[in-house]
KOLNU-390657 format. One record per residue (C-alpha): residue in one letter; chain; x, y, z. Coordinates in steps of 0.02 Angstrom, whole numbers, plus 50000, padded with zeros to 5 digits. Last residue first. Example, Ala and Ser with C-alpha at 12.3 -4.5 7.8 and 13.67 -1.06 7.14 Angstrom:
BEGIN
<atom S, A, <50684, 49947, 50357>> <atom A, A, <50615, 49775, 50390>> 
//
This chain:
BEGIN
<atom X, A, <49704, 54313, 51683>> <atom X, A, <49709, 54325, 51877>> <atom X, A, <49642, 54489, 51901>> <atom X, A, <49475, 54423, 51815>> <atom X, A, <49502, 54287, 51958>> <atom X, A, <49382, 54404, 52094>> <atom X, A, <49242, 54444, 51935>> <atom X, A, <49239, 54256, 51849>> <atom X, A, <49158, 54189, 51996>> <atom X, A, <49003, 54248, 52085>> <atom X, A, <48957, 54313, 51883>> <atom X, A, <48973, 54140, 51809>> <atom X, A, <48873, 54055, 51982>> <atom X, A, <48736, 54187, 51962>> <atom X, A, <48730, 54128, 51753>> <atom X, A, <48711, 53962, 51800>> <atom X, A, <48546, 53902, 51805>> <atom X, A, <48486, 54022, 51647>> <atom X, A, <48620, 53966, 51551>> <atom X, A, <48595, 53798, 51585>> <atom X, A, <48399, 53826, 51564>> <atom X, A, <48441, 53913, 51391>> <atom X, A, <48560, 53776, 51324>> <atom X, A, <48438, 53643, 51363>> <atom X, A, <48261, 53735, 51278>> <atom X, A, <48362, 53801, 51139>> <atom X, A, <48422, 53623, 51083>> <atom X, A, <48263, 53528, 51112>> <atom X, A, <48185, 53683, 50997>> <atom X, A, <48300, 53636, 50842>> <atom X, A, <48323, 53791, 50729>> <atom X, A, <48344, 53927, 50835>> <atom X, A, <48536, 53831, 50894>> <atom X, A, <48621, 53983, 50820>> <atom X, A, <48785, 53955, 50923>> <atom X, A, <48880, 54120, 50947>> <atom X, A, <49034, 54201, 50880>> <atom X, A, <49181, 54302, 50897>> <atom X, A, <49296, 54116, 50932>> <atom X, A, <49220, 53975, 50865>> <atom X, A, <49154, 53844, 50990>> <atom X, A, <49081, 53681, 50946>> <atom X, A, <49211, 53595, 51064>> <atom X, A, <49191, 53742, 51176>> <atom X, A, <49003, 53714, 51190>> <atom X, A, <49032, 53532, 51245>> <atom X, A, <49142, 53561, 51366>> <atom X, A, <49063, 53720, 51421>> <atom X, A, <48921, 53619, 51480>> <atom X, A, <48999, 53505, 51578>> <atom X, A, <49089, 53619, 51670>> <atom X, A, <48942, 53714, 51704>> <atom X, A, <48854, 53537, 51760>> <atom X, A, <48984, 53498, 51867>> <atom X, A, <49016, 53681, 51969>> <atom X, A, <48805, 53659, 51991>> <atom X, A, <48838, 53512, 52070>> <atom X, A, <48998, 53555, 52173>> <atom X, A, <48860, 53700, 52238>> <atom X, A, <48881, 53911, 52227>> <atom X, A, <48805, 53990, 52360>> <atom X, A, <48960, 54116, 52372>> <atom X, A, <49094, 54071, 52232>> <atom X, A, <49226, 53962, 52254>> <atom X, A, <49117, 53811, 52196>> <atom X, A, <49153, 53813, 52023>> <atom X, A, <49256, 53652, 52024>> <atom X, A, <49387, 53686, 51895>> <atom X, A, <49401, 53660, 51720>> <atom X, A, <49312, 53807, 51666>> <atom X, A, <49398, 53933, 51784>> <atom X, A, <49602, 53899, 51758>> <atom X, A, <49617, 53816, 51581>> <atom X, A, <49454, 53848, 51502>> <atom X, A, <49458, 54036, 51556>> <atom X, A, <49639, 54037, 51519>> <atom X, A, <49602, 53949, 51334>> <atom X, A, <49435, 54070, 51314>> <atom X, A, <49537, 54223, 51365>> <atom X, A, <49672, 54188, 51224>> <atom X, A, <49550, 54166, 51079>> <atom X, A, <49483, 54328, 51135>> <atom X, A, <49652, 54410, 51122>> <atom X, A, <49691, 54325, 50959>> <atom X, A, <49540, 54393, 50878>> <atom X, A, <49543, 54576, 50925>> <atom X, A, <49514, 54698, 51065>> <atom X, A, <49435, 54620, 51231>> <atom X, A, <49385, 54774, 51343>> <atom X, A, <49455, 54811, 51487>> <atom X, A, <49409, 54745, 51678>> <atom X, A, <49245, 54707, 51735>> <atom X, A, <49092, 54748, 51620>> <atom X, A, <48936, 54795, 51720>> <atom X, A, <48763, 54679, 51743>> <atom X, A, <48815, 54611, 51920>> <atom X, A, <48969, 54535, 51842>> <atom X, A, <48998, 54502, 51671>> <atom X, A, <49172, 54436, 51579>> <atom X, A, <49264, 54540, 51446>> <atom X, A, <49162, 54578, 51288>> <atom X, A, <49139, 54480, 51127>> <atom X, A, <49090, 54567, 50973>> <atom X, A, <48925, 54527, 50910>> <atom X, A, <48824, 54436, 50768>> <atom X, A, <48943, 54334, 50675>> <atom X, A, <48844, 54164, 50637>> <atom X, A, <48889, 53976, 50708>> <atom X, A, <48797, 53830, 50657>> <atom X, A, <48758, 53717, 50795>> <atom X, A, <48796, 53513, 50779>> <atom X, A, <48626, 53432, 50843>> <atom X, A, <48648, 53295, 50948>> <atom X, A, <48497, 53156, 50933>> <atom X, A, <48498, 53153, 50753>> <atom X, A, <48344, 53244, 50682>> <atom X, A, <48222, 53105, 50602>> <atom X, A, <48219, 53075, 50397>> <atom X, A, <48174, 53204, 50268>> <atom X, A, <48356, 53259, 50223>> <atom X, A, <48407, 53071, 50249>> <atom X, A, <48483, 52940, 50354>> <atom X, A, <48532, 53032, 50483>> <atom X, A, <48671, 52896, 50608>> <atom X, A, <48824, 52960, 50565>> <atom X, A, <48820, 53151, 50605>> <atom X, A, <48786, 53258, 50450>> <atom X, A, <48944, 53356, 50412>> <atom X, A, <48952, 53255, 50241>> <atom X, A, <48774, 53297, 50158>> <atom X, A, <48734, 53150, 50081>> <atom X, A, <48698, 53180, 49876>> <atom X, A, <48860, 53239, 49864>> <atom X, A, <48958, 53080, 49840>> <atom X, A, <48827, 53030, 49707>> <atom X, A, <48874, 53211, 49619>> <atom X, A, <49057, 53157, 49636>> <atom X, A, <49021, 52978, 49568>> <atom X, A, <48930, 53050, 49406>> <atom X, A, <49070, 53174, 49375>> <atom X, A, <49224, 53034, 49399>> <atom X, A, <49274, 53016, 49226>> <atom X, A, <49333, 53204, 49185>> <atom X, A, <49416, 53238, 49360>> <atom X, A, <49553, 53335, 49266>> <atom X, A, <49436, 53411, 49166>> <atom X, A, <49424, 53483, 48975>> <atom X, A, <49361, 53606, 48863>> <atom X, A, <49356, 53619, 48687>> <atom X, A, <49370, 53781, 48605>> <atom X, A, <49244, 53907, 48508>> <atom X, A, <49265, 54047, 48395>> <atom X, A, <49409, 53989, 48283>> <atom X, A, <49301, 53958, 48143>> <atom X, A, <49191, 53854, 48252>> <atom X, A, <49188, 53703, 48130>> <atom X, A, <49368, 53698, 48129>> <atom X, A, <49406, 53749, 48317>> <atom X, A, <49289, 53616, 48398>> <atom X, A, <49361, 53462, 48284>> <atom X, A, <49516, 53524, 48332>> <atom X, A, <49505, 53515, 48502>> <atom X, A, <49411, 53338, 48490>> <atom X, A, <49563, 53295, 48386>> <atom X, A, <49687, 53357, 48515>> <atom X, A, <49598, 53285, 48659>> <atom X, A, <49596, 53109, 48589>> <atom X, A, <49779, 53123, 48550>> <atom X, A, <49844, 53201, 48685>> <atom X, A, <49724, 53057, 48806>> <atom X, A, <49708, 53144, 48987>> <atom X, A, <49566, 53010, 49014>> <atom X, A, <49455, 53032, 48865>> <atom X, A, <49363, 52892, 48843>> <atom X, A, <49339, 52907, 49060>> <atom X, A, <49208, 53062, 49042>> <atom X, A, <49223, 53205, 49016>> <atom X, A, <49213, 53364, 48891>> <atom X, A, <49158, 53527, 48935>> <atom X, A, <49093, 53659, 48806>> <atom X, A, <49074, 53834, 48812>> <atom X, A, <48985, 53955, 48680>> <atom X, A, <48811, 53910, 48704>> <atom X, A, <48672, 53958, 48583>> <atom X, A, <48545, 53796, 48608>> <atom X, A, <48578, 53738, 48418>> <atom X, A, <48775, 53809, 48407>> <atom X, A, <48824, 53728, 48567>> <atom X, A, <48718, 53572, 48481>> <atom X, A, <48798, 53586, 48314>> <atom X, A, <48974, 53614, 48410>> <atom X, A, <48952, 53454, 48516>> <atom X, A, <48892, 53359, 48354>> <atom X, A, <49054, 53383, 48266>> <atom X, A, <49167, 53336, 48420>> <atom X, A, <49082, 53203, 48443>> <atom X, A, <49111, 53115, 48264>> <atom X, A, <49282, 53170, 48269>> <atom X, A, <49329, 53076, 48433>> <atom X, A, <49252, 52918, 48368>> <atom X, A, <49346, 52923, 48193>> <atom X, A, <49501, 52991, 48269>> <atom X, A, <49526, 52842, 48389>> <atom X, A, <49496, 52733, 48253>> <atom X, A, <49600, 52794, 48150>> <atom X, A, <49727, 52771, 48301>> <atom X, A, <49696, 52620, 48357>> <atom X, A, <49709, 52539, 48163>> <atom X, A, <49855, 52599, 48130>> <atom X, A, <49934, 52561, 48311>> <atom X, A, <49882, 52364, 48273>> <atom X, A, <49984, 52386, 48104>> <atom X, A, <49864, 52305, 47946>> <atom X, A, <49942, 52141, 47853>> <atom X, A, <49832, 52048, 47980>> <atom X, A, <49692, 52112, 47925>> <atom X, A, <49708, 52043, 47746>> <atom X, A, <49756, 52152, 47620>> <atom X, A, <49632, 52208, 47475>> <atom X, A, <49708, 52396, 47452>> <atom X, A, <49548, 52481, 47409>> <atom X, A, <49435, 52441, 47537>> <atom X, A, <49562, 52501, 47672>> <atom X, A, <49577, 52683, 47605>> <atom X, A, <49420, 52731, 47671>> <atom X, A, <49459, 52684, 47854>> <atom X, A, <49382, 52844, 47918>> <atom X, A, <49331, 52944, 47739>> <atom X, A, <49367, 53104, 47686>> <atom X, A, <49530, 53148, 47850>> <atom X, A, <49595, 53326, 47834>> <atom X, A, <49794, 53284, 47778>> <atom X, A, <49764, 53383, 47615>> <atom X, A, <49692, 53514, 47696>> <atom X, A, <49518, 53568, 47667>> <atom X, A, <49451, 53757, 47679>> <atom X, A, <49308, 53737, 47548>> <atom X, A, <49428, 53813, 47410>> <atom X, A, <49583, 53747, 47465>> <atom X, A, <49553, 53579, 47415>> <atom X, A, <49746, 53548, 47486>> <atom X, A, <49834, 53468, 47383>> <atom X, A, <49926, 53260, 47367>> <atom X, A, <49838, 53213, 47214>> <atom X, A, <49644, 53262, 47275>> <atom X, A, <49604, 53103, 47313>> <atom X, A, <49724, 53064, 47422>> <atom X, A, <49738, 53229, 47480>> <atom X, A, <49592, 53223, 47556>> <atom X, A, <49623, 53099, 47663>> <atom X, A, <49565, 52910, 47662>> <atom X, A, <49605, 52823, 47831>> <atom X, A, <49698, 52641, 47846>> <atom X, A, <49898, 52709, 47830>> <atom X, A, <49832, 52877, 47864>> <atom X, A, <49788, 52843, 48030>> <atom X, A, <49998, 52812, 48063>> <atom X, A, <50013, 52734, 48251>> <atom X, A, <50118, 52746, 48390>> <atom X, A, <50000, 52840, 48497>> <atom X, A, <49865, 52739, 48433>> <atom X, A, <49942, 52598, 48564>> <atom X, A, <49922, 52686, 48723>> <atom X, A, <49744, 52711, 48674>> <atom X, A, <49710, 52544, 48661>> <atom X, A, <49837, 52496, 48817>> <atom X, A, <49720, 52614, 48927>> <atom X, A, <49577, 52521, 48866>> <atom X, A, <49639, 52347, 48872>> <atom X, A, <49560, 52234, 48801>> <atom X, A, <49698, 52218, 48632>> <atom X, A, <49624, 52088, 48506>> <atom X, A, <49662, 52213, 48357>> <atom X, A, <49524, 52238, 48253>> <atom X, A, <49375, 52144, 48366>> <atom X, A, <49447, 52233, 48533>> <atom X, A, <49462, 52395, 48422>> <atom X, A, <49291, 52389, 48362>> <atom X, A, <49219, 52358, 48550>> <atom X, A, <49334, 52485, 48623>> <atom X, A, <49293, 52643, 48515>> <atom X, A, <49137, 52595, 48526>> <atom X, A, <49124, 52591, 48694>> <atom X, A, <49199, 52750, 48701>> <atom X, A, <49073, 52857, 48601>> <atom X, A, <48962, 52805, 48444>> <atom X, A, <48778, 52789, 48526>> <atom X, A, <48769, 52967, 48524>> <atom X, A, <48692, 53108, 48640>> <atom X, A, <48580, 53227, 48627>> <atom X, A, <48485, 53406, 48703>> <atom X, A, <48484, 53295, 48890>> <atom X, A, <48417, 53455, 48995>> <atom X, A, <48496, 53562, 49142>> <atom X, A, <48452, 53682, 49310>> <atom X, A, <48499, 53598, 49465>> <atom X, A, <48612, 53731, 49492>> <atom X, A, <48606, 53832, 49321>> <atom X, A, <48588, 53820, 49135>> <atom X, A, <48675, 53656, 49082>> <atom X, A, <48634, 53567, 48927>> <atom X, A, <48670, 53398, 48947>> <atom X, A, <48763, 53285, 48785>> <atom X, A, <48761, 53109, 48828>> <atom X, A, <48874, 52995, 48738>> <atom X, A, <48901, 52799, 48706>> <atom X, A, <49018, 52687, 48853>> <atom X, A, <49067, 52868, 48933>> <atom X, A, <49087, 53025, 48825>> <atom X, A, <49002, 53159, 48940>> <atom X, A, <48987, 53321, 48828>> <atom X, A, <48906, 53458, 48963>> <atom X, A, <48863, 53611, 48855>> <atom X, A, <48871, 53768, 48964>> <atom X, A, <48766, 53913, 49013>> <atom X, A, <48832, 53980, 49153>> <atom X, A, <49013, 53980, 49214>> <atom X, A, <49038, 54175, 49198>> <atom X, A, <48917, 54234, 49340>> <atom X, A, <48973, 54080, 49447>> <atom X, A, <49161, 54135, 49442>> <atom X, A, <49241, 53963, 49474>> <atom X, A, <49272, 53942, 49297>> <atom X, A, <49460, 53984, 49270>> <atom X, A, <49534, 53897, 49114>> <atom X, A, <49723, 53814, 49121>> <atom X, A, <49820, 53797, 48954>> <atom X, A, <49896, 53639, 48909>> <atom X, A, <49996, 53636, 48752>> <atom X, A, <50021, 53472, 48646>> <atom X, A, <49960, 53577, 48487>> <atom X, A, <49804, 53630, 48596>> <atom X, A, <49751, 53565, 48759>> <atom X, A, <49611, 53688, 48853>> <atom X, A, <49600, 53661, 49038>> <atom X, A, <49467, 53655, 49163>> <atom X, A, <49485, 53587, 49344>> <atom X, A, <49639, 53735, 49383>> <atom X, A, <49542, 53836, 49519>> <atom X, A, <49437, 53672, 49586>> <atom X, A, <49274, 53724, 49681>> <atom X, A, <49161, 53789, 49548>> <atom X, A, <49210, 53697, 49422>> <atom X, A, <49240, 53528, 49520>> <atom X, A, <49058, 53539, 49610>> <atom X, A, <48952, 53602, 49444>> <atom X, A, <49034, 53442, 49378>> <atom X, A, <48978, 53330, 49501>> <atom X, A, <48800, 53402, 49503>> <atom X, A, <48795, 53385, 49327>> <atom X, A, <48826, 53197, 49314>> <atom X, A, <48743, 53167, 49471>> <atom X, A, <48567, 53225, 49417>> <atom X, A, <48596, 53148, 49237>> <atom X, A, <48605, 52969, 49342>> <atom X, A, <48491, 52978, 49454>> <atom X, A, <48529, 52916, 49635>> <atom X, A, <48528, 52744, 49701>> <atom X, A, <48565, 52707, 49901>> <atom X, A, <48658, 52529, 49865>> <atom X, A, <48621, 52414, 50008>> <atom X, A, <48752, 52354, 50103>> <atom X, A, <48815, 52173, 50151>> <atom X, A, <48974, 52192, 50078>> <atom X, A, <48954, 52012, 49965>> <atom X, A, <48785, 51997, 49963>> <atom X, A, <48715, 52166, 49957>> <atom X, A, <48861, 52230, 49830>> <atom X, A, <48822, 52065, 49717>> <atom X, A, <48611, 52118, 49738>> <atom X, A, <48648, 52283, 49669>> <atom X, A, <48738, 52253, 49534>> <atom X, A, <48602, 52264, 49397>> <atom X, A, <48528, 52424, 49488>> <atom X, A, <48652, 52520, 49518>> <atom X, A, <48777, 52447, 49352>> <atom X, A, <48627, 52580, 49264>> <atom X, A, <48724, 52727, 49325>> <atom X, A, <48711, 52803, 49507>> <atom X, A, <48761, 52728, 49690>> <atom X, A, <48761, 52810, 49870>> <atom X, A, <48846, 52699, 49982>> <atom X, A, <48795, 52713, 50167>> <atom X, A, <48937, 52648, 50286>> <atom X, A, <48889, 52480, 50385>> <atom X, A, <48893, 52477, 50554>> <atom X, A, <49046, 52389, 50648>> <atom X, A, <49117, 52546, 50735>> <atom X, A, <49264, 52631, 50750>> <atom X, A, <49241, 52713, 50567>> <atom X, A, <49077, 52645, 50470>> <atom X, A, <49119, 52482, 50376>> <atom X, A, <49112, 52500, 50176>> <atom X, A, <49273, 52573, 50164>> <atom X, A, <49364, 52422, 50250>> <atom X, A, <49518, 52464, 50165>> <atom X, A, <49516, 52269, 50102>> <atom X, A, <49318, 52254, 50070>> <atom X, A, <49317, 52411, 49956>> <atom X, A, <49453, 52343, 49852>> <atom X, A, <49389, 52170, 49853>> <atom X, A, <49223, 52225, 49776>> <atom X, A, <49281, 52338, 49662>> <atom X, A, <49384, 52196, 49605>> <atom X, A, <49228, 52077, 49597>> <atom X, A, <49161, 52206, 49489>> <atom X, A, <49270, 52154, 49346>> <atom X, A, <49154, 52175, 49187>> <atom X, A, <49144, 52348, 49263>> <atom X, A, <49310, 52401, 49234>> <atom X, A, <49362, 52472, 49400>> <atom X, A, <49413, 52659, 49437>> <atom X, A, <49478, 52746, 49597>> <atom X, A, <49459, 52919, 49668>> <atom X, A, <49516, 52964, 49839>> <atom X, A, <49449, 53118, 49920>> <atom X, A, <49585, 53181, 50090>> <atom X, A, <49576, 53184, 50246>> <atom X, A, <49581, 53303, 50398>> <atom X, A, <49539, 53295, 50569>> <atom X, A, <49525, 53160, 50681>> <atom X, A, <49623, 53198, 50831>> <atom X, A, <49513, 53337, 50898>> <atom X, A, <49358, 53322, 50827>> <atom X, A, <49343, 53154, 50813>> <atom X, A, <49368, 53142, 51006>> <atom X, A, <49234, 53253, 51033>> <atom X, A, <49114, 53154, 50897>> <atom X, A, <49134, 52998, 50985>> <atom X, A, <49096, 53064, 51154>> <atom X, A, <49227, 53090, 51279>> <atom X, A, <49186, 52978, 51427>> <atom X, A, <49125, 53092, 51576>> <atom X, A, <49245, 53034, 51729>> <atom X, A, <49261, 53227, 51770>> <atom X, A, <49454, 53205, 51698>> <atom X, A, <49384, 53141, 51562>> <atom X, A, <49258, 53275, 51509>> <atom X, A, <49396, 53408, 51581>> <atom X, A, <49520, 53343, 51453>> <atom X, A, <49409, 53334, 51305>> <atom X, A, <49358, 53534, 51334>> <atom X, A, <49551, 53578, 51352>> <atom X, A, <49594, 53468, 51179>> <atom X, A, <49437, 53558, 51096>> <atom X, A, <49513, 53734, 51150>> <atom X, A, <49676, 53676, 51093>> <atom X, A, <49614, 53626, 50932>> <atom X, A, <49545, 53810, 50921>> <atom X, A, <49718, 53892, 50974>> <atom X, A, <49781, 53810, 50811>> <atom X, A, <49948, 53867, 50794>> <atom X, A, <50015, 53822, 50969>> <atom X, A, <49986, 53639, 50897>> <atom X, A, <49872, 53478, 50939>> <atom X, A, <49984, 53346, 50999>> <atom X, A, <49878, 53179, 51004>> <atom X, A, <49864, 53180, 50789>> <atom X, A, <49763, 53042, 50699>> <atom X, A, <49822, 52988, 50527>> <atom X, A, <49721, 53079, 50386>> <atom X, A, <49561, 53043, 50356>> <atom X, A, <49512, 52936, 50203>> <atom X, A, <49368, 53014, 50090>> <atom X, A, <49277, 52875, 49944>> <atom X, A, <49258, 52904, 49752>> <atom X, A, <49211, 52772, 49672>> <atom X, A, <49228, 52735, 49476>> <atom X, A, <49149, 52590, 49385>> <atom X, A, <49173, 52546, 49194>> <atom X, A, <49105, 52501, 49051>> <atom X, A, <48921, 52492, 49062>> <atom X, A, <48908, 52628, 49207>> <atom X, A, <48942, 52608, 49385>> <atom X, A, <48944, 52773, 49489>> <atom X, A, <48980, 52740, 49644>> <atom X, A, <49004, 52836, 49805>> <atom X, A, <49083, 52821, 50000>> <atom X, A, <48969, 52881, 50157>> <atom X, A, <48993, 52898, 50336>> <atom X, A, <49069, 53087, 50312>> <atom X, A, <49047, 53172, 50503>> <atom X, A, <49174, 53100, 50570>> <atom X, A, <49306, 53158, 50476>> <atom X, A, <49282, 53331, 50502>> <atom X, A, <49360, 53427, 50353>> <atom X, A, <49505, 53551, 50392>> <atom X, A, <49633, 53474, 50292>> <atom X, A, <49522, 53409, 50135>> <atom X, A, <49648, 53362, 50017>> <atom X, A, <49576, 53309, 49842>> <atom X, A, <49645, 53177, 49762>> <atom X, A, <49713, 53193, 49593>> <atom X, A, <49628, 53077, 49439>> <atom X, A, <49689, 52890, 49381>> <atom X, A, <49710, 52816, 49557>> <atom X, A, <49753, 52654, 49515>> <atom X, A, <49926, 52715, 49439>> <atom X, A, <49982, 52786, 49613>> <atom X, A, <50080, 52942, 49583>> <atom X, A, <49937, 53085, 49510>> <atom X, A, <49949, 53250, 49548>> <atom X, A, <49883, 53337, 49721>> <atom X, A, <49747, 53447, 49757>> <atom X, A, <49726, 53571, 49863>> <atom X, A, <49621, 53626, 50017>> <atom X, A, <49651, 53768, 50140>> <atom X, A, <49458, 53765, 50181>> <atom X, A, <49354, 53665, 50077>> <atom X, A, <49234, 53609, 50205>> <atom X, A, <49133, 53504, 50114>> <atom X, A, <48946, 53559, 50098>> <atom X, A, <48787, 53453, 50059>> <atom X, A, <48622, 53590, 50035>> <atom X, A, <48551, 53505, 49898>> <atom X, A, <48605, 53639, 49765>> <atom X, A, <48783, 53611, 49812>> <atom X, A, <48902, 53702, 49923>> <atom X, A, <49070, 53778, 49914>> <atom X, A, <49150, 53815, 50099>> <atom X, A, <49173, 54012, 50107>> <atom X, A, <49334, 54100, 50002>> <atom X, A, <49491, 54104, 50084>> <atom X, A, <49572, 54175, 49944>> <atom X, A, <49576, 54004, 49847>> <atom X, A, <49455, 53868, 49836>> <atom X, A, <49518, 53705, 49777>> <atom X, A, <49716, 53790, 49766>> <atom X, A, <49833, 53669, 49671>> <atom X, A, <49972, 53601, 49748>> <atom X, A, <50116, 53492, 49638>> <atom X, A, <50089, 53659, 49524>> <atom X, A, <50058, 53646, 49353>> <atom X, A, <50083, 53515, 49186>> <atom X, A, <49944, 53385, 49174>> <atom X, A, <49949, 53197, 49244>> <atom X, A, <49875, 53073, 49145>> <atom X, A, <49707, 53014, 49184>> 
//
């Protein structure tokens, strides 16, 4: 997709607003994330920057591999950092909590260490044609994206579109992984609900070579829309709510015809060099327009302009030429206008049919195309009356792979296989604001004053980490090196999950509430012995 006009830096989810999530229960961590134009030629839509996104926790990469081509969409993570910064008092806290682990001789489980220097990362999204699936093939081979990070298991790679199934076996031989298959409408609309609702600037209206950005990340005002994805033929889905759509239509008339007639017209087979080439071209040269048979006016009477097209390649039975007498870019672009006009037409009878006044186009036929986008924009406004205009998305051909992508819930641990499978063997907490957090306890009173805001607490935790966690906490009467271990051990692990002004709710998993209760309950005498004498230290 071409790039649009805007910012370098789009906001995914401004205002700080919470993590978006999908019907299934999958959540990115959207957190200070932007997007970022196109500059690499292979990558035809923007990447989405994920700064704050655990890398280890996404062991997955997606596919959607239709009849023409195949897009994946896979997550990098940015380069590791050793040097976490004054500005992130919580990467400190992790960097503390690693530090004691190996100072203790306890080796720094994979998921510490990931914390700390591995994250960050960024959504890629790449396109194949699908009569080349060897390329796909090499590409995921040669970054490795099919291998599991530091280790030599095999990432998970959920697939949708019929190329699941009849490539199946050539990604099993060659990559040695099995393709997880999802369904195909399922994706479709749970990749689009995703870039809607996540992506500020994902819909845009383009109008007399104008590009004009459309907010839909207001739930409320999102639902009901018509879903127009023009792939190899058409589907046209209905959309009522989170998990909530039907298939009203489709056509058999959509990019693969567009491709198939102009491969046979023009021997170009090249899509993007197709459509390059009906930007140079003159439909009228092959089309029949109303003015042509109306000498040159406008049949003004039934709204028609002179230059509103009668018949697609009308003219060409009248002028007996060869084919080769015809201009390549003549033919494109008729062609071009035929298909596009065709589904814009039945989009409106269908958003009139089911009562919806919004439409979204994708799919890869249209990939940031003026041309194409202008006639389906046209197409919208003329039978609307002005009431209704076409819709578009930056991440139009990559819909199906994004809902694939979703379909494994990314802060999962590597190692769950499904929702319905086993519970991994180290649960990752989810923290809820319950309480404010008070100075340390001893013998059931508060000692010294109060903790007052954020940064205050976040302080005491680092000086807590950094002179009483870390050390031996033996000082105390009664208290054993033993007992100093385990409490050290402990709050390594439960300041790595730590946010500040918060606690762990661990309810869910009973092996998790039994072991955090009997260290609590084993050390609290120990915490009291020793955090009242060195409160006058912090």
């Amino acid at each position: 997709m071409s790039s649009l006009p805007g910012e370098q830096g789009s906001p995914v989810d401004p205002g700080g607003s919470p993590p978006v999530s999908d019907p299934s229960g999958s959540t990115l961590d959207l957190t200070g994330a932007s997007i970022r134009e196109v500059v690499d030629r292979q990558e035809p839509a923007p990447s989405i920057e994920l700064p704050n996104q655990d890398a280890d926790y996404i062991s997955h990469i997606a596919l959607d591999i239709g009849g023409t081509l195949i897009k994946l969409v896979y997550f990098s993570p940015d380069p590791p950092s050793d040097h976490p910064t004054r500005e992130s008092p919580t990467a400190n806290i992790r960097a503390a909590a690693v530090a004691s682990r190996i100072a203790e001789g306890i080796p720094a489980t994979h998921q510490t260490v990931g914390s700390t220097i591995s994250r960050g990362g960024r959504l890629h999204f790449v396109k194949f044609e699908s009569s080349r699936v060897e390329d796909a093939i090499q590409f995921i081979e040669a970054k490795g994206l099919h291998r599991c990070k530091g280790s030599s298991g095999h990432m998970r790679v959920k697939a949708t579109g019929g190329g699941a199934h009849k490539y199946s076996e050539i990604f099993k031989e060659k990559l040695g992984v099995l393709l997880e298959k999802e369904d195909e409408m399922m994706c479709l609309v749970r990749g689009c609900n995703f870039f809607l609702k996540a992506i500020t600037h994902e819909a845009f209206t383009f109008e007399n070579g104008t590009t004009s950005f459309v907010p839909t990340n207001e739930e409320g005002d999102l639902y009901p829309y018509l879903l127009v994805n023009i792939g190899s033929g058409v589907s046209m889905v209905k959309v009522t709510g989170e998990n909530q759509f039907e298939r009203v239509s489709g056509s058999s008339l959509g990019g693969g015809t567009f491709s198939g007639l102009c491969h046979l017209l023009t021997q170009r087979k090249d899509f993007d060099e197709m459509l390059e080439l009906s930007m140079q071209g003159d439909n009228s040269k092959v089309d029949m327009l109303v003015g042509d048979i109306y000498g040159g006016r406008d049949y003004s009477n039934i709204g028609l302009s002179a230059n509103t097209i009668a018949s697609s390649f009308g003219k060409v039975i009248s002028q007996d030429a060869p084919l080769s007498d015809y201009d390549p870019a003549d033919i494109s672009m008729a062609l071009c206008r035929m298909v596009s006009y065709n589904i814009g037409q039945l989009a409106y009878l269908n958003a009139i049919r089911y009562n919806i006044k919004r439409i979204f186009f994708g799919g890869f036929f249209i990939r940031g195309h003026p041309y194409t986008m202008e006639t389906i924009s046209y197409a919208i406004r003329f039978w609307s009356k002005g009431e209704m205009a076409a819709m578009f998305l930056r991440h139009e051909g990559f819909l199906g792979a994004m809902g694939a992508f979703l379909k494994v819930h990314p802060m999962t641990p590597p190692g769950r296989t499904s929702a319905g499978a086993q519970q991994p063997q180290k649960v990752r907490a989810r923290f809820v604001e319950r309480f404010s957090m008070g100075a340390p306890f001893a013998g059931g009173e508060v000692v010294g004053p109060a903790i007052s805001d954020l940064q205050e607490k976040v302080s005491w935790v680092e000086k807590f980490v950094a002179q009483g966690g870390l050390r031996s906490a033996s000082h105390g009467p009664g208290a054993s090196r033993a007992a100093g271990t385990l409490l050290e051990r402990a709050l390594a692990e439960l300041i790595f999950l730590y946010e500040p002004n918060t606690f762990g709710d661990v309810s869910r998993n009973e092996d998790e509430w039994a072991y955090w209760l009997k260290i609590l309950e084993d050390q609290i005498p120990t915490i009291g012995e020793t955090s009242s004498p060195r409160q006058v230290g912090l």
